[in-house]
C-alpha positions in Angstrom: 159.4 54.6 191.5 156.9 53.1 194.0 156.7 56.4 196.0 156.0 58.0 192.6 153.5 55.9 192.0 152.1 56.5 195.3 152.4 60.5 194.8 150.3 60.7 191.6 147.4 58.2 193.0 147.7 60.6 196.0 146.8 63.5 193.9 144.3 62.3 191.8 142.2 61.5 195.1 140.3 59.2 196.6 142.9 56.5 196.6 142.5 55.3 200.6 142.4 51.9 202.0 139.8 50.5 204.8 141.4 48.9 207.7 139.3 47.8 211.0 140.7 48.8 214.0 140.0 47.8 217.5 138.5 50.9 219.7 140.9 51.8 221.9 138.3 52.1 224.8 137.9 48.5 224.5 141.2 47.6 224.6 141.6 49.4 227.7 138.7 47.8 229.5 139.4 44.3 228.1 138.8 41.9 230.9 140.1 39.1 229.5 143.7 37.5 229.5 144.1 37.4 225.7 142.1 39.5 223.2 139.9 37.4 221.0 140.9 36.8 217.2 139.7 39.8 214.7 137.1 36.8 213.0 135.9 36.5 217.1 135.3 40.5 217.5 133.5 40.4 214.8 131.1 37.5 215.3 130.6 38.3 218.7 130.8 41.6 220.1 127.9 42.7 218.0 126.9 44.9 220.7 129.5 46.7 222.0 130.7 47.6 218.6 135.0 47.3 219.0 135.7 47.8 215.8 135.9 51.1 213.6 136.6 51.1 210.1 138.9 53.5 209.0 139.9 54.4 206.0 143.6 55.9 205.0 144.8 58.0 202.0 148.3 58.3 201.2 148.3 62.2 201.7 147.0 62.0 205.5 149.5 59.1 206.5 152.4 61.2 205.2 150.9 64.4 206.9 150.3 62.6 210.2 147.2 63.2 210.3 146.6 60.0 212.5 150.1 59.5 214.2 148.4 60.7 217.9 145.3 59.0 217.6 146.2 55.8 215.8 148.6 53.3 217.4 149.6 50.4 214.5 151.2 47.3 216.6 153.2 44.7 215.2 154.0 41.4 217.6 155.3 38.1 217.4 152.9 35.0 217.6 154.9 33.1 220.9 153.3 30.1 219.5 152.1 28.7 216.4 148.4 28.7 217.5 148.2 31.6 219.9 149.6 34.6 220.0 150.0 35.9 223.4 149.6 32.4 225.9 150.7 34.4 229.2 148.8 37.8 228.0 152.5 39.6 228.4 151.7 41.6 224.9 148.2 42.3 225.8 148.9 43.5 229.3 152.1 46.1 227.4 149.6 47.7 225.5 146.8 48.3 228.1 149.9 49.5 230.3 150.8 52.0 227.1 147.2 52.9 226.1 146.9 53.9 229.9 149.7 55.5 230.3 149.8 59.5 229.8 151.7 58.7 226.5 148.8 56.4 225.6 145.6 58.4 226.2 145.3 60.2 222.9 144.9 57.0 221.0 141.3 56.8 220.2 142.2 53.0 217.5 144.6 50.4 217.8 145.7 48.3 214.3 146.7 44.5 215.8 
């Protein structure tokens, strides 16, 4: 039923949603042990400009339209109030986004 659902709104266009997504650039040149909260990017790095808003439709997800540009990353918080203490995660995904398999990623979804 729900991918029915999702189907007809496809067809009927215009159904997308917005996401904000960090620039994968800046991921890559992070200096920093930890990468600052989403509320922190957005306060802050006013300049630099690391995130993109992006917005989805159903039709292009299911297409892959964005499966070699956009990586989507799902962690666990090691602790209650931060997520990455030792900066293992971060320093995983610099290591992917830098690797060969990594370079076509132009967004990353934390």
């Amino acid at each position: 039923v729900a991918m029915e659902m999702l189907s007809k709104l496809s067809l009927q266009g215009g159904d997308s949603c917005t996401f904000f997504m960090l620039d994968a650039a800046f991921v890559r040149k992070f200096p920093g042990k930890n990468l600052p909260f989403f509320q922190e990017i957005r306060d802050h790095y006013t300049t630099e400009e690391p995130l993109v808003e992006v917005a989805l439709d159903y039709a292009d997800v299911v297409k892959g339209t964005h499966i070699e540009t956009t990586l989507a990353v799902s962690h666990r918080w090691m602790q209650p109030d931060d997520p990455d203490p030792d900066g293992e995660q971060l320093k995983a995904l610099k290591d992917f986004l830098n690797s060969p398999a990594g370079q076509k990623i132009e967004r990353v979804w934390i």
